[in-house]
Structure formats: C-alpha cells, structure tokens
N, C-alpha and C positions, 0 to 999 in steps of 0.2 A: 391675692390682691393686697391681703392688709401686710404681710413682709414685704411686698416691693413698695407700698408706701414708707413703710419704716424704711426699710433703705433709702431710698430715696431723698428722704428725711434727713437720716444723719448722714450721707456724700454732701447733699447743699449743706448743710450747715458745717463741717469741718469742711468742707471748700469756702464756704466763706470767711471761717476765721483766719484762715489762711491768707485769704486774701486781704483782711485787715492786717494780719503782722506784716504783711508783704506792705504796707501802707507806712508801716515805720520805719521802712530803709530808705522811703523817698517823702518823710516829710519835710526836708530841706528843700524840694522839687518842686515845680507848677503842679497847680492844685487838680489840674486838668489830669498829670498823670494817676493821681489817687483817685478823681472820679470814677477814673475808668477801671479801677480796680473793684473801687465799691461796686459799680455795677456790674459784674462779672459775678461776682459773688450773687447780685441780685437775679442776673438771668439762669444763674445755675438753678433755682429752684425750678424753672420751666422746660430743664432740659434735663432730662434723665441720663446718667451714663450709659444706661443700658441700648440706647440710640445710637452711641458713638460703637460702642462693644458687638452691636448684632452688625453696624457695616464693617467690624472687623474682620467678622465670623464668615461676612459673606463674598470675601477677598479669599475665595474654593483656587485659583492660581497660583496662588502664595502658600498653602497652606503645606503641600509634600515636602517644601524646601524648609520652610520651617517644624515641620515636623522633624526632621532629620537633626536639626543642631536644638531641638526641645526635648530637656531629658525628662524620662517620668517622673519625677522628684517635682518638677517646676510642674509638668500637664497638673499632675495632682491638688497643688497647692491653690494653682490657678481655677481649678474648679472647685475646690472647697470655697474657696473667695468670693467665687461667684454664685454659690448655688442660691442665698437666698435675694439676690439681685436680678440676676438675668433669664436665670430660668421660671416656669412656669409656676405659677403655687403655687399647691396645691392644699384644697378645702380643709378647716381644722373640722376632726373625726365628728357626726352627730354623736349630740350626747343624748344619755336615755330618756331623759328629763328637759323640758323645756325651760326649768329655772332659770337661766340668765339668758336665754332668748332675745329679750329685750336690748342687753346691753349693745350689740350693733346699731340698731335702730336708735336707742337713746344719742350713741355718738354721733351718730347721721343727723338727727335732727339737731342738737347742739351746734357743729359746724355748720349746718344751714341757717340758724338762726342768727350768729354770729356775721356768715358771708352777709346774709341779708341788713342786716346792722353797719356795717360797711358800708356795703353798697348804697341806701338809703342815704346815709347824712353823705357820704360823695353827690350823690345827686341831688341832695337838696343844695350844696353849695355851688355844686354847677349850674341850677336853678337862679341863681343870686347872679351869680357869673353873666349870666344867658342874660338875663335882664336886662346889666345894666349893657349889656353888647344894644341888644334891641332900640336901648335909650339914646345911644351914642349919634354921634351927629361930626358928617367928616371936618376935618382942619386944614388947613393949607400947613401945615409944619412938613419941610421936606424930607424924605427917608427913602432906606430902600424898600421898605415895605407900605401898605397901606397905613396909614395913624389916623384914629379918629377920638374925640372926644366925648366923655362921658360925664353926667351930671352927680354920678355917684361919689364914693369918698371912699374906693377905690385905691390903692396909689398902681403908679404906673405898670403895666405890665402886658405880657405878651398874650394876647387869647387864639386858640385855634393851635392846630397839631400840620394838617395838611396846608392851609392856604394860612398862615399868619395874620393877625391883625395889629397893631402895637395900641392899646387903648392909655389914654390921658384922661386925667380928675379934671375936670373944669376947672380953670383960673388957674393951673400949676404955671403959667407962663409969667403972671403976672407976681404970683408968690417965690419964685425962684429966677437967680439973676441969670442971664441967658449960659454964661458960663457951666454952669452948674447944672442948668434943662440939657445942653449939648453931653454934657458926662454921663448923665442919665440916659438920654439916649443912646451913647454907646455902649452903656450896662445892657440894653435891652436889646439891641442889635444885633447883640454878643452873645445873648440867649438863642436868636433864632439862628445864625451863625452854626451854634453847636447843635440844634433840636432838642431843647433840654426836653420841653414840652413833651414831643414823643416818647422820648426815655423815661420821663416824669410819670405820663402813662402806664406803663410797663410795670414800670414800679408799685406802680397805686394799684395792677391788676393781681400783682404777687403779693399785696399785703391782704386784699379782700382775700382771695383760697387761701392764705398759708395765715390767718388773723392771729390764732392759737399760738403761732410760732414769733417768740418776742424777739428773735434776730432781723428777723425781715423788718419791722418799724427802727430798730437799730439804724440797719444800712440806710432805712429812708430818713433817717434824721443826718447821716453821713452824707447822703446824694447831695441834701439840699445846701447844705454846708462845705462841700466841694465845690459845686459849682458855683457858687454864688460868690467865694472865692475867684475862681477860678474869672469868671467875668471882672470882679476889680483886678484881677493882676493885667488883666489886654486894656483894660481902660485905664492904669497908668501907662502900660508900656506903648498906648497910642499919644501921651504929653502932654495927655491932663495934670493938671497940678492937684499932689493929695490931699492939700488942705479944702481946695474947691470942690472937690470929689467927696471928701467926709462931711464937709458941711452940707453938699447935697443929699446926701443918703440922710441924715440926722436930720432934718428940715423935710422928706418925705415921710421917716416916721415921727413926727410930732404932727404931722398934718393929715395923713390919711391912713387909712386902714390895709393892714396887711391881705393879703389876696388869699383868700377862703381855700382854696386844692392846690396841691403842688405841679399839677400841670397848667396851671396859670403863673407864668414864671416872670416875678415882680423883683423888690428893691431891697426892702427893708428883712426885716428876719434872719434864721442861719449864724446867728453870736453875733451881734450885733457890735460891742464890745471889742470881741476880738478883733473882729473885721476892722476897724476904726483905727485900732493899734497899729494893726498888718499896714493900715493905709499910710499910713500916719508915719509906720519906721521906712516904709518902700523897701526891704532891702533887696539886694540883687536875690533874685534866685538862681540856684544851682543848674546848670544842665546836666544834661541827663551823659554822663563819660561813658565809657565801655564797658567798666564794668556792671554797674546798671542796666545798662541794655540788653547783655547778654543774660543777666537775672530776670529780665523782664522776659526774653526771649523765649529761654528755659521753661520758665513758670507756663507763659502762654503752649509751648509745645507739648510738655508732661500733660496740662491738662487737657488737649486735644490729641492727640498720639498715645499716651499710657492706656486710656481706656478702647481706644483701634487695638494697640497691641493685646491686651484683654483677651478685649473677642475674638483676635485669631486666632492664640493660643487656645481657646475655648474651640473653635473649629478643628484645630491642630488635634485637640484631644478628644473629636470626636469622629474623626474616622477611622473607618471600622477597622483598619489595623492594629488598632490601639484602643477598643473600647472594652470598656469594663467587663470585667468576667462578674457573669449576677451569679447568686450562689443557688446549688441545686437543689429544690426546694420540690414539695410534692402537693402539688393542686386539688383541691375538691375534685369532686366527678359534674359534668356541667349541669346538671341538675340543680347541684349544690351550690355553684357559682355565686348566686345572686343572694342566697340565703344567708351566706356570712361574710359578705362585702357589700355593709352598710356605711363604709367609712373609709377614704385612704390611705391605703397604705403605703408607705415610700420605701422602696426596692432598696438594698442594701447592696454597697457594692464594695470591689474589692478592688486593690489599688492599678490606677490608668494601664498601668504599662504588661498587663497580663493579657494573653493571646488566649482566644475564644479555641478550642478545637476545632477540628475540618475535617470533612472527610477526605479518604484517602483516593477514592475513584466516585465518579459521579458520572452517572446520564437522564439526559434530560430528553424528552421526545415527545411531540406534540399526538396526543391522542385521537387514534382515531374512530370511527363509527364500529363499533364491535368489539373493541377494546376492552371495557370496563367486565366483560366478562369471560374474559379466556382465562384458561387456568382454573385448574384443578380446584375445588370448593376446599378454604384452608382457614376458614373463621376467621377472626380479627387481628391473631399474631401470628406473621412466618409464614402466612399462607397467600394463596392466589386470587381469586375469585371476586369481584366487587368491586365499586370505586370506594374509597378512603386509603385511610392511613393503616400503612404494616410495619409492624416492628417486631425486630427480632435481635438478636443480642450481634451487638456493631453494624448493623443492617437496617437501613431504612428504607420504606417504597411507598413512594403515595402516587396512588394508580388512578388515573381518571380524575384529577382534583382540580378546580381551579386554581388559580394563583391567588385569588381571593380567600378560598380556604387554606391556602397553606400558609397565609400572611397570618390569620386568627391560630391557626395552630404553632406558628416559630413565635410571635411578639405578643399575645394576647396572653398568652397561659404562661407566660415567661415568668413570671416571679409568683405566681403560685396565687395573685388574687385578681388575674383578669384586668380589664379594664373598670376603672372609676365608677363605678354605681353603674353598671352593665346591669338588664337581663340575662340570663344563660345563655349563651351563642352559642347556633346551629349549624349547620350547614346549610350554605348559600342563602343567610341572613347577612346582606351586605350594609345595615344599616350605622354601623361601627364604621365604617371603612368611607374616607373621604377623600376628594379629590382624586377616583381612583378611575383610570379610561374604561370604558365597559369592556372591553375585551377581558381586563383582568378575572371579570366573573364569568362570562361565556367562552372563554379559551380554557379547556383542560389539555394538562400536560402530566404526563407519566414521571417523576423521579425515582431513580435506581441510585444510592447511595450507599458504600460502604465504608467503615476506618475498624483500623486495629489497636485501635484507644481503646486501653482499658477499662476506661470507666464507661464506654457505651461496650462494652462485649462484658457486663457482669450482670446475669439473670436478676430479677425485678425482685425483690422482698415479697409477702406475701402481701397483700391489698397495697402494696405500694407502687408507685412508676417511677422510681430514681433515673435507670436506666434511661427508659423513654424520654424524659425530659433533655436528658443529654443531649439524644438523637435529634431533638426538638431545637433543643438551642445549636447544633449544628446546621440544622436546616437555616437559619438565617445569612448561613454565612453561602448557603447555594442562592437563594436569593438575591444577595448583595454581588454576588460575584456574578450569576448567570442570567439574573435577571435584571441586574442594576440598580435592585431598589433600594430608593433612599426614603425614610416614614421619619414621621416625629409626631410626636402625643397633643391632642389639645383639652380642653373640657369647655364643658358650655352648661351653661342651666337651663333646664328643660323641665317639662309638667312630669310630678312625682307624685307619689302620696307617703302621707306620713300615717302608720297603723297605731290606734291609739284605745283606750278605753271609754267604752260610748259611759253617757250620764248613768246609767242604770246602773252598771258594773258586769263584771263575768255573769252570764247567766249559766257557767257551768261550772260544776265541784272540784277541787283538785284531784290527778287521780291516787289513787293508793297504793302503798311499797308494793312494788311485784306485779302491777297492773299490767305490763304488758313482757314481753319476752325479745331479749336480744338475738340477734340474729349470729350462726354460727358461722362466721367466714370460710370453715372450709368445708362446709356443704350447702350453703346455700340455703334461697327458702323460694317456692314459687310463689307469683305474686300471688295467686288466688288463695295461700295461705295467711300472707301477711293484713288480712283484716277479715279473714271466713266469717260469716253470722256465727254469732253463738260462740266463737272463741276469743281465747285473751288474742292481743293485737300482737302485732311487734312496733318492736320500742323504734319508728321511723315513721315517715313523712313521703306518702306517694299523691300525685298528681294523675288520677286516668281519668278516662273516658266513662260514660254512665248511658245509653242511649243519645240524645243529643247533646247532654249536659258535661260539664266538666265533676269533675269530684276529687275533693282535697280530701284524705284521711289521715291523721297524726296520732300519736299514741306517746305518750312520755313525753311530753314538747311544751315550751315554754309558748306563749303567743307569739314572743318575738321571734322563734322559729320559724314559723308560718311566712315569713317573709319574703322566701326566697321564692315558695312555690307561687305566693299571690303575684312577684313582680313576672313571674311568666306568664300567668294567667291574663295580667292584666298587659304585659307588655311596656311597663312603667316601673323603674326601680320602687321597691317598697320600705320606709326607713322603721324603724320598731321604735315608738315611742310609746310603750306602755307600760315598762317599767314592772312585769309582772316576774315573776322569779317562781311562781308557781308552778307545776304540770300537769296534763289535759291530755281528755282524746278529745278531740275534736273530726266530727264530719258536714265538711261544708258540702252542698250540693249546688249548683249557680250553670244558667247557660251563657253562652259565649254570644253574644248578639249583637246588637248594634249601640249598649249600653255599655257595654266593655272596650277600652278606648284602643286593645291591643290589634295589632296588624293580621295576626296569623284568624282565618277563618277557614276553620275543618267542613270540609264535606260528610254531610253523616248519612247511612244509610238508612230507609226509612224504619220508623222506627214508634209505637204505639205509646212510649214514654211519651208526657208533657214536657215540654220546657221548663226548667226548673226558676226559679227567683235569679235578679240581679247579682253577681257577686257584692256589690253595694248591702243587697236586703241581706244577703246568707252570710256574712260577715257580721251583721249588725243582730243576724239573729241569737248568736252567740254571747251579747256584749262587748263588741269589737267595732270601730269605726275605723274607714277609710277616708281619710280627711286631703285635699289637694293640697298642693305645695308644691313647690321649685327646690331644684338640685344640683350639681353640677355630676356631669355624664362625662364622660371617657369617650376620645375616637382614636382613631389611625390616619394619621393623614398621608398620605403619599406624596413624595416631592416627588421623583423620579419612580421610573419604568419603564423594561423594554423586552419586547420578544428574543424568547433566551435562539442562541445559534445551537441547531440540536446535534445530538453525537450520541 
C-alpha cells in the first residue's frame, strides 16, 4: 500500500506541473481555459492511473492483436514501469525487532490530525456561512435564482452546491449605484452559470487528504484566481462598462467581508490588483486557433489513452504465452514452509518474452472409483500405486488429485517460498485457494505427462528437487491449456502471532558445541532415534504426536526456528520476534483443544495420557510468548476454470 501511495503521489503531482506549464501557452487565452487545466491537475490526485490502466488490462479482445505488433523489449519496459503502480504490494519483510514499529502508526496519526485540522476550521466557517444563510430574509431583486438578503457583513455571494442561493449584505442596494449592483450580479450569476461552488468543493476535499502536499493549496490559490477572472471577463463581454465594474468590486471590498471557504463563491479576493488592471485594460482576448486545440486535444487524450494503453500492454504481457520464465529454485520440504517464510519474498524474473517449457504428450482423464489404486506398489517416484504426485525424469503423473491440489503443487511451490505468510499446505486444505467452484476440490483427475526437455529428464541432486520443479512449472502450462485456468495472487491481513520473549526471559540454557548430532543424508535416521531418552538429539525440529497431545522437539535451534512448527500447530502464521541468536533443545508438550485457534482436529485413539497444557502455557513455560497480531496472508484466486475435455 504505502509504494502505490507514493506512486500515486508523484503521477498527481508531475501531472499537475504539467498542467500548470500547459497554462503558459494559453495565458493570452480566457481565463476559463486555465481553470480548467488547474482543475484537472486538482482531480488527478482523486483518480489513480492505475483505474485507467486495470480497464486497459481488461480489454482480454484486444489483447492477441496487440500482442503480435508488442515486441518484448516494450512488454518488459512496460512492466518494470508499472510494477510499483499497478501491481499489488507487497508487505516490507518483519523485522526481528520492534524498534521502529511505531513509525507507521506515528505517520497515521500525524495525517489524521492534520486532515482533522482541516476539516474543523472548514467547518467552523461554514458554521458562520450557515448562520448568516439562517438570518437572511428573501428580497424582491430579480434573478435567475433565489436572492435573499442577509444582516451580516458578508459581501455578496453564492451559498449552496445543489439548489443555489445568491445572498446580499443588507443596504448593498442603497450603497452601490444600480449600475454597479447589476455587474455584481452578473459576477455572481456567472458563478452559478459555471458551478464554481461544486468544483470549489472538490477542491477543498483534495486539500483536507493531500494537507501535507503543498501543490494542492498551490492549485487552490490558482482555482480561485481563474475563475474569478474568468467571471469578470463574461461580465465585460456582456457590456458592462469597466470602470463601473472596477468601482463595483473596490466599493464591495472596502465595505464588507470576504467569504470565509471557497465554496462560497463571492467578489472581492483572487489579486485584487491585478484583476482591476485586467478590468481596467479590457484587452481582447485571444481565441483559442488550431493549433491550441489540437494541444489541448492531445494533452486531454495522452492523459486518458496513455494510461488505457498501459494496462493493455500490461495484459498483453501477461498471457501465458509470453510469461515470465521464474528461475528454478529448490523449495523447503512442507514441513519447513512456514518456518522460513516469515517475510515476502518477491520472485525474480527473467525477461517477458521467454517461453515456459511444455510437455510433449499429455492426458488427462477424469478419475474413477478404484482408480487411486491400481498399479503395482512403486513409492513416491516412477512408480504406480496411490493418489499424489509421481515423478520421474521427463515424466509426470498426478493420479487421483484434485485440481485443487495440482493448483498448490504447479503455483504455490513455484518460486521456492510458497505463499505469503502461509502455514505448510497439505493435501485437500483448500483454505489458500479462493473464488475456486467446489468441483475443483471434489473432482479428481489423473495426468499422464511427458517431454524430452532436458532439463526435466536430468536425475534429482542428492536432497535436492531441481528436476521436479521443472516438471511442476510444466504443469501450469496443462492447467492453462486443458483446464483454462486463469489465478492471480491477493493477500489480506488476518489473526497472527508474533513469538517473542515473555518478561522473565529464556527459562532455558543455551545448548553446548556438539550437543546434538547431524543427520547423515544418505542413510538416514529413524525418527524414534532422532530424540531416544537418554541420547544426544539430532540437530532438527519434529512436530508428532504424544498420546492425545502434540509434541514439538528441537535440538540446535534458535527460538525463532520454532516458527514454522508452532504456525502449523496453531494453524496461524508465526512471526519470530525475539531476537534470540542463541541454541536450545527445547520440548514443548501442548494439546490441540479448543484453545488452539487451528482448524485441523485429530482423532486420537483412546489413550490413558492426560491432556497436556495450552500451547499458550507450554510456550510460556520455556520463557517464550505467543502474543496476537495482524499480517498479511497469501491466496490464489481463480478467475477462470473449466472441465478439462479428456484423451
């Protein structure tokens, strides 16, 4: 949020400047044309480009033809341009420390107290305004609007936005010769004529948000100064005489009070001075020739079209025949998910115009009752037997899956950290996944996929999944092609916890060099080894089962390790704010109840263990707090989707 404000920020404001230089080719011109420039500039702060740019994006008709005559050179540039505008923002990283915490909040309340300071003295002088509306008492002076007269001291002017009133200072008739009251009144007639009033509004609603911003009281000292012009030049060019017209304005202010807001649109004010001169020389003004026009044309088109064209291109650059190839990166295991994405990370891409791989043959077939188990028992790679995911070098098969799971397997795991402050995602935990038809998670369908891309047929590293990943980002493009889907990312802030150091401190010692033992990747360790009574641990972090109870056991681990397993436990991203650099074993014991705010409740068999403490107590019993808070979470949204045609 806070880069689309700054954006937003500096487009209004070099859109404004702009629009004042654009005010120097036509200050030979009616004053009216400058207003309208000033305000343009004024309503840009209300209107985002990114308005104009997403209905560009959403002109899907237009987008293959432009695609075609859009080289990658231009897609690219155009999305560097846009990324910190139109796209989504994403959160700056928690830091480990709450030291400058404050500072958002400080700036929050700063512009609130300012808007409110605004706001206030506007309303105390529409207060004054209102009054003397109240005190007025009608007149027979003829008009096209209502005219009523007021006991205030006042000078004349227009009250009200929707229904007009035109209010007069008591005795102006008798102080001003009728000459001179008729000029005035067409100064004011001239107001309602244009709705200064309304605009005047507008204006005065962009200076309370944007207070901070000393362009916007600029243009409002410009508004007022156009148009105020802008009405003596129609009340000469209606055959008032200028000397009778300047002595009128000069003899309102020496007699009464200028009008308190500028949505009360009065006489006097706006360079008093100059206006008098301007009256005073008459000179013809310029009209507006061609080639003006077509300046003026221009300016209005670019800035309504450039940012359409924007967002096409920005469309243009994102379909999938042309989307970024993400680079192949090798994922925690999902255990680990949550434990080391405490923070966003933003996917690195490589440039627009690089094609995703695909497979070479693909089938697709909707799953049926007995399915998930034929075939020969073949474990997790290359082999038969079970629903998930099989992989084998250039060979893909996910047997039995929803399309819900194959969504969290091709786009979740895609850049190696998951979604945005995720828990570990399971199978057929749809809580990730939005706007998605229920069939996506109770329809399973079989994929059979192969290619002879080399880089999905080159055996796996040892503890690594290069390969697979490949396989994975292929899958997307089965998706896109056979199932039609189209996703885009959102985040939201939801109930978190931040894990931090209770008052007391560590109630436990760090542990000592050699305390626990690394595990040998190529033989393994069963788990009943990895923490036996009585022996050194290994150097890792398991989550099981205890009797009814859950049980966290870590050995070599900093607190803010523990992260990952509490936000599965709890079903709540977990942020590490403790700041501890130290290492520990730690053994939490905690049951999963009705004090645990996570979704997932196991059935346990019965079992003569007690129920263990809160994860709350068994966190705190270590010197560790679980403290609430807000975060912003990661989905998948689904635009599109459709039942694939099977083969």
């Amino acid at each position: 949020m806070t880069s689309e404000l700054i954006g937003h920020l500096w487009q209004s404001t070099f859109f404004a400047l702009a629009a004042g230089l654009l005010t120097l080719a036509f200050r030979k011109n009616r004053a009216s044309v400058r207003y309208w420039l000033w305000l343009s500039g004024s309503l840009k702060f209300f209107i985002p480009f990114a308005l104009l740019a997403s209905l560009g994006s959403s002109l899907k008709p237009l987008a293959p033809a432009a695609r075609e005559i859009a080289s990658p050179a231009i897609s690219y540039a155009i999305e560097q341009f846009d990324q910190p505008l139109f796209m989504p923002s994403l959160p700056s990283p928690q830091p480990a420390h709450d030291k400058f915490a404050w500072i958002p909040i400080a700036i929050a309340g700063v512009w609130l107290c300012g808007f409110a300071a605004v706001a206030l003295i506007r309303f105390r002088n529409w207060l004054r305004v209102r009054a003397a509306v109240r005190a007025s008492t009608a007149t027979n002076v003829s008009a096209a609007v209502e005219v009523r007269v007021s006991p205030g001291l006042f000078e004349p002017g227009v009250v009200g936005i929707l229904s007009p009133i035109l209010l007069l200072p008591e005795g102006i008739a008798e102080r001003l010769w009728p000459s001179e009251l008729n000029a005035i009144l067409a100064h004011e007639l001239c107001h309602i004529r244009r709705r200064d009033n309304f605009f005047a509004a507008i204006h005065m609603m962009v200076e309370a948000i944007f207070w901070f911003h000393p362009l916007v009281w600029w243009i409002g000292a410009r508004l007022l100064e156009e148009r105020e012009r802008a009405c003596d030049e129609e009340v000469l060019s209606q055959g008032n005489p200028p000397e009778v017209y300047a002595d009128a304005i000069l003899n309102v202010c020496k007699l009464y009070v200028e009008s308190p807001i500028a949505c009360v649109s009065g006489v006097s004010g706006a360079g008093i001075r100059q206006r008098i001169e301007a009256i005073m020389s008459n000179r013809k003004l310029q009209g507006l020739n061609r080639a003006k026009k077509l300046l003026l044309t221009t300016a209005g088109f670019a800035a309504l079209a450039g940012p359409i064209a924007i967002g096409l291109m920005i469309g243009v650059a994102n379909i999938p025949q042309i989307h970024a190839q993400p680079p192949v990166h090798v994922p925690p295991a999902p255990i680990q998910l949550a434990q080391t994405q405490t923070s966003p990370v933003a996917p690195v891409t490589q440039p627009l115009h690089m094609v995703r791989p695909k497979f070479d043959v693909v089938s697709v077939r909707r799953c049926m009752p007995g399915d998930q188990l034929t075939g020969p028992p073949g474990g997790d790679r290359g082999g038969g037997g079970g629903r998930g995911p099989r992989y084998s070098p250039g060979r893909l098969r996910m047997q039995c899956m929803a399309v819900g799971d194959m969504i969290r397997i091709a786009y979740v795991g895609l850049f190696g950290d998951g979604l945005l402050n995720s828990v570990a995602l399971m199978p057929g935990d749809t809580r990730w996944l939005r706007n998605a038809p229920a069939w996506v998670n109770s329809d399973w369908y079989t994929v059979d996929a192969e290619t002879d891309d080399p880089a999905a047929n080159a055996p796996n590293p040892p503890g690594r999944r290069d390969t697979d990943k490949v396989l994975e980002r292929m899958l997307q493009l089965v998706l896109e092609d056979r199932f039609q889907l189209k996703t885009h990312r959102e985040t939201e802030d939801v109930p978190m916890y931040n894990l931090t150091v209770a008052r007391g401190g560590l109630k436990l010692k760090p542990m000592e060099a050699g305390g626990c033992f690394e595990e040998d990747p190529t033989q393994g360790t069963d788990a009943s080894e990895m923490f036996a009574p009585g022996k050194k641990p290994m150097c890792t972090i398991w989550l099981h089962m205890n009797g009814p109870d859950w049980a966290l056991d870590a050995a070599g681990q900093k607190p803010g390790n523990l992260v990952g397993m509490l936000s599965n436990a709890l079903n709540r991203h977990v942020f590490d704010k403790t700041g501890v650099t130290d290492k520990f074993i730690f053994h939490l014991q905690f049951a999963h109840d009705e004090t645990t705010p996570g979704n997932f409740r196991p059935v346990f068999p019965p079992s003569d263990v007690p129920p263990g403490p809160s994860i709350f107590s068994a966190v705190e019993a270590v010197g560790l707090k679980l403290e609430p808070t807000k975060g912003p979470q990661g989905y998948i949204v689904v635009d599109h989707v459709e039942r694939p045609s099977e083969n």
